[in-house]
C-alpha positions in Angstrom: 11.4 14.3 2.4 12.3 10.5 3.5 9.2 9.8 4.7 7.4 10.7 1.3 10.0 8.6 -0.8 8.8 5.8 1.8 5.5 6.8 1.6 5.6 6.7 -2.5 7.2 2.8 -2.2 4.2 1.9 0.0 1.3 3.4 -2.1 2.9 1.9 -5.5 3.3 -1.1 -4.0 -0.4 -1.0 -2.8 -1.7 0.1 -5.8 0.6 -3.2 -7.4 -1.8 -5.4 -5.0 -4.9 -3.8 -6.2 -4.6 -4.6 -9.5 -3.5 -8.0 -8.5 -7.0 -8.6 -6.6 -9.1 -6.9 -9.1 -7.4 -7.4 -12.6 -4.7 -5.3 -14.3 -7.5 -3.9 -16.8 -10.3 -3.8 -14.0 -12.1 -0.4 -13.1 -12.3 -0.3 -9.0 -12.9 1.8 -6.4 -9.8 0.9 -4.5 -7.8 1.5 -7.4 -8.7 4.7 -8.2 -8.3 5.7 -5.0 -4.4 4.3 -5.0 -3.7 6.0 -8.1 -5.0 9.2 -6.4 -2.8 8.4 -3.4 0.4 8.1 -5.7 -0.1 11.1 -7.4 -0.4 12.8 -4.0 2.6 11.6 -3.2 4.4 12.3 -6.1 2.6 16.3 -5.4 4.7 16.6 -2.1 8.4 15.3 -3.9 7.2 18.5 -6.4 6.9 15.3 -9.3 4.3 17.4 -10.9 3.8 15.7 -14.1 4.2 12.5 -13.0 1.5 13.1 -10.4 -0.4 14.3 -13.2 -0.6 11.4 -14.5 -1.8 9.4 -11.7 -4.7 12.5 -10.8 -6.0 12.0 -14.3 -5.7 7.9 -14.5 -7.8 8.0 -11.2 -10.4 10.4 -12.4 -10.9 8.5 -16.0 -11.4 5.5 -13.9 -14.0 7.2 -11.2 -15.8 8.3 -14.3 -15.4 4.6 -16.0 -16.9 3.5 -12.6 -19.5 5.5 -11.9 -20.3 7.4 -15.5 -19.1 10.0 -17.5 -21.6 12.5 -16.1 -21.7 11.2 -12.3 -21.5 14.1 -10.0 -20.4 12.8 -7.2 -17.1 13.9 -4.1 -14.7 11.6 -4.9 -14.7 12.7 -8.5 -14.9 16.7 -7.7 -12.2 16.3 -5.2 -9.8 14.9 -7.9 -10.5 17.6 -10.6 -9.5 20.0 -7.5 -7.0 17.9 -7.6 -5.6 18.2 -11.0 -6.7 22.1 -11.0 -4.0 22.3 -8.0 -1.4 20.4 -10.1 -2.2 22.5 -13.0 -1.3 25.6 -11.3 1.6 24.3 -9.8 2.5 23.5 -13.6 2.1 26.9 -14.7 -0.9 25.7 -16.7 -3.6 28.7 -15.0 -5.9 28.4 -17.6 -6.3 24.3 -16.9 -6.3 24.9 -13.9 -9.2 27.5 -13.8 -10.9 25.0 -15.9 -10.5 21.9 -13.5 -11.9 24.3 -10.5 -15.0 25.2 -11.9 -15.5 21.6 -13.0 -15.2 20.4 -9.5 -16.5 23.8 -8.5 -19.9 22.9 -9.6 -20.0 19.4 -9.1 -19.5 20.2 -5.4 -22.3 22.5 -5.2 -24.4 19.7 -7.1 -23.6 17.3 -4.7 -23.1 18.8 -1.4 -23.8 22.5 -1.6 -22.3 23.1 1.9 -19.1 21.2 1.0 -16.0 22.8 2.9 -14.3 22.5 -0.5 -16.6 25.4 -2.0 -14.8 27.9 -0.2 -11.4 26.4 -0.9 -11.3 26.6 -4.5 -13.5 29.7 -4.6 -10.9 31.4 -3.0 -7.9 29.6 -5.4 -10.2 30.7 -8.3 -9.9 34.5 -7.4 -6.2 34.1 -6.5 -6.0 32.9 -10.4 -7.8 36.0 -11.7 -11.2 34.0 -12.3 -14.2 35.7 -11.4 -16.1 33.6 -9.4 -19.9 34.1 -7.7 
């Protein structure tokens, strides 16, 4: 558990840098992918909401980057993401919602994505019916 409380210093502090190069109020790709890092982070010390928060502050700014209907990995692989967190929440029916959104933007973008099969099978474990 050391190691992640280590871990969470470094990527905050990282993420502090970031927004140093690029601007406080900047949209970048590095950012985003900090923020995602932190929330990771937070996952593994079980700091669900506050990961939360970081998942969903990374995927506004993917979708700020790249546009609100961009398909593209980086943004499916968040909503799996915060569909994961969700569940871990106790919020299934969020959760089912974030998988099929990232669900079908994988099988957009990459329709042999190893993450199809992932979050197909987390979508039955959740009760969804899924083809």
């Amino acid at each position: 558990m050391n190691e992640y409380v280590t871990a969470e210093e470094y990527y905050t502090q990282a993420l502090t840098m970031y927004r140093n190069v690029y601007g406080e109020e900047s949209n970048h790709k590095d950012i985003a992918e900090e923020l995602k890092s932190v929330g990771l982070i937070k996952h593994k010390l079980t700091m669900y909401e506050e990961a939360g928060v970081f998942y969903q502050e990374s995927l506004t700014m993917y979708r700020q980057i790249y546009g609100l209907d961009s398909n593209r990995e980086d943004i499916a692989l968040v909503l799996a993401i915060l569909g994961e967190n969700h569940r871990n929440l106790g919020d299934d029916g969020e959760a089912i919602v974030k998988y099929v959104e990232s669900l079908l933007m994988y099988r957009e973008v990459n329709p042999d994505h190893k993450q199809i099969h992932r979050i197909i099978k987390r979508l039955r474990r959740l009760g969804a019916d899924v083809v």
